[in-house]
N, C-alpha and C positions, 0 to 999 in steps of 0.2 A: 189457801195458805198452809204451810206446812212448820211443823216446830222451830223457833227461832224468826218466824215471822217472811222464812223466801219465798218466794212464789217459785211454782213449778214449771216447767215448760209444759205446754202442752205439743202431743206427736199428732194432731189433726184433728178437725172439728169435731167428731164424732166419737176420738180414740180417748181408751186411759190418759192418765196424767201419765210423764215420764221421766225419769230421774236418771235415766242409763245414757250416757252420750255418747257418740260416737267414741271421743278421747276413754272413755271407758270402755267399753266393746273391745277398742285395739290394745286390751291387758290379756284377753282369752287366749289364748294358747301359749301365751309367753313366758320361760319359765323362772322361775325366782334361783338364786343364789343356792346353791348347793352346801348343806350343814352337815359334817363329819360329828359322828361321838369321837368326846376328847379322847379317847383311845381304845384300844380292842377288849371284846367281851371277855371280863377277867371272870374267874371261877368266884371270887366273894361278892364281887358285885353282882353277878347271876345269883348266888345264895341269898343274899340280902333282898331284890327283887321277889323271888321264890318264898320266899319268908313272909312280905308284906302282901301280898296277893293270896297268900296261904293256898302254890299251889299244889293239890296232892299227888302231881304223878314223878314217881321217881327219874325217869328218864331228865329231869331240869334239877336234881340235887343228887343222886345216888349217883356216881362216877361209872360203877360194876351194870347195876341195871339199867344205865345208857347204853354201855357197850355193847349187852346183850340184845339192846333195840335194835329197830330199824336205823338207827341214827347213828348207831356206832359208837357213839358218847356223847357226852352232857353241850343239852341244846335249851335256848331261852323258850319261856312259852312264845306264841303267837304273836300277841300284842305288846311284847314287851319293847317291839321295834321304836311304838308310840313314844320312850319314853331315852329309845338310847342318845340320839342326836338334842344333847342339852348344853347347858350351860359349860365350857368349862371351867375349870378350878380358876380360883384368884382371877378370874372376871366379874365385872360390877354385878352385884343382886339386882336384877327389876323391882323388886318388892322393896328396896331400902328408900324407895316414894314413898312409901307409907310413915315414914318416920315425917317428913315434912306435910304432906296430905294424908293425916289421919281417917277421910273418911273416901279415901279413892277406892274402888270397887277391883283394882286390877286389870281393868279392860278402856280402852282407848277405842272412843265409837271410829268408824275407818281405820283403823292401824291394821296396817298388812299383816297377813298372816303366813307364817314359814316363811317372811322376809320379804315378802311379796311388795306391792307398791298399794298403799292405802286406797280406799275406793272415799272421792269426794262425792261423798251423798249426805244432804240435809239431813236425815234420818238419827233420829237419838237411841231409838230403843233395840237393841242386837239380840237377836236369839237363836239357840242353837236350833238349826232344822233337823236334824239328823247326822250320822254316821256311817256309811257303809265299809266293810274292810275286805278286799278279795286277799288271802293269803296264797304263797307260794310257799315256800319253806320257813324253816325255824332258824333264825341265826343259831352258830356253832362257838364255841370258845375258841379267842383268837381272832375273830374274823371283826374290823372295824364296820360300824354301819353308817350309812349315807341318808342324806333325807331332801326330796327337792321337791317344791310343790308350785303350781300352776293354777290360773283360775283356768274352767273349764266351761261356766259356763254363767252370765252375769244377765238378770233380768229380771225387767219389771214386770207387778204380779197387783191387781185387785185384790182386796179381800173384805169382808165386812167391815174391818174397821175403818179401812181406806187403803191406801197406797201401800206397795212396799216392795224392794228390791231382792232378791234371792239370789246369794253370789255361791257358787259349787268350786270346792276349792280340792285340789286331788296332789296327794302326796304320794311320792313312789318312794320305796325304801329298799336301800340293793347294799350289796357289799363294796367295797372300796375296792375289787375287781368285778364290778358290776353285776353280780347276781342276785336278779329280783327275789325280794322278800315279802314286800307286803305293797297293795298299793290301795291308800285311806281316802275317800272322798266324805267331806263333811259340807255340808250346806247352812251356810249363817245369811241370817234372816233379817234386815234390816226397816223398819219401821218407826 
């Protein structure tokens, strides 16, 4: 039996329990919905980012000593791709649930991620597996950023405690004329 009392399919006499189904499997390579930042990397909102990450190198605040880089002028750190394609303005808050469910945690066990299609798995407990990030360049000021992610890779997994599913979820982040920025693989862990 698994939380909430379902029973699991089993994949053969001898094999793991399994929770991955076919209908699941055919979400791998498929890609989710493509999310635009509400508009191009502005100079205060790069400041403000630079600011709360306190980071120190001038090439991401100094205008003069970007130019003099490699980069020719003021470019965002790295990771800051993670955070351009958000919410934008005068769109509903997610978090305004919390005024009705005071004690929601923010997360929705199956709720797709980057838009994706939820994974129908029994499974209560989610955990972050890891993060990996290959970078390519640094966004530039000006340049709107893109965000689109895919599952890549959904599967059932043993472990000491019991069962559990491991979905690999890969986001590519490019400019709005298509030049790759950064591409994010995270693994959430389902048990």
């Amino acid at each position: 039996m698994v939380p909430g009392g379902l029973r699991r399919r089993h994949r053969g006499k001898d094999s793991p329990i399994a929770f991955v189904t076919d209908e699941i499997r055919a979400l791998i390579d498929v890609p989710g919905p493509r999310f635009a930042a509400p508009g191009p990397l502005g100079a205060d909102e790069l400041r403000r980012f630079v600011q709360a990450v306190m980071e120190p190198d001038p090439v991401h605040w100094d205008a003069e000593a970007a130019r003099a880089s490699r980069y020719g002028g003021l470019v965002a750190p790295p990771l800051y791709v993670l955070h351009a394609a958000r919410r934008a303005p005068g769109t509903p808050d997610p978090l305004d649930r919390l005024e009705a469910e005071p004690d929601w945690d923010g997360l929705d066990v199956g709720a797709g991620f980057g838009g994706l299609p939820p994974l129908e798995i029994p499974l209560t407990r989610v955990l972050n597996g890891g993060t990996e990030a290959e970078l390519f360049r640094l966004p530039q000021l000006g340049e709107v950023i893109e965000a689109q992610s895919r599952y890549v890779d959904i599967v059932d997994r043993e472990g000491r405690s019991g069962p559990m599913v491991l979905a690999t979820i890969e986001t590519e982040y490019r400019t709005r004329d298509g030049a790759i920025l950064a591409r994010v693989r995270n693994t959430v862990i389902m048990r």
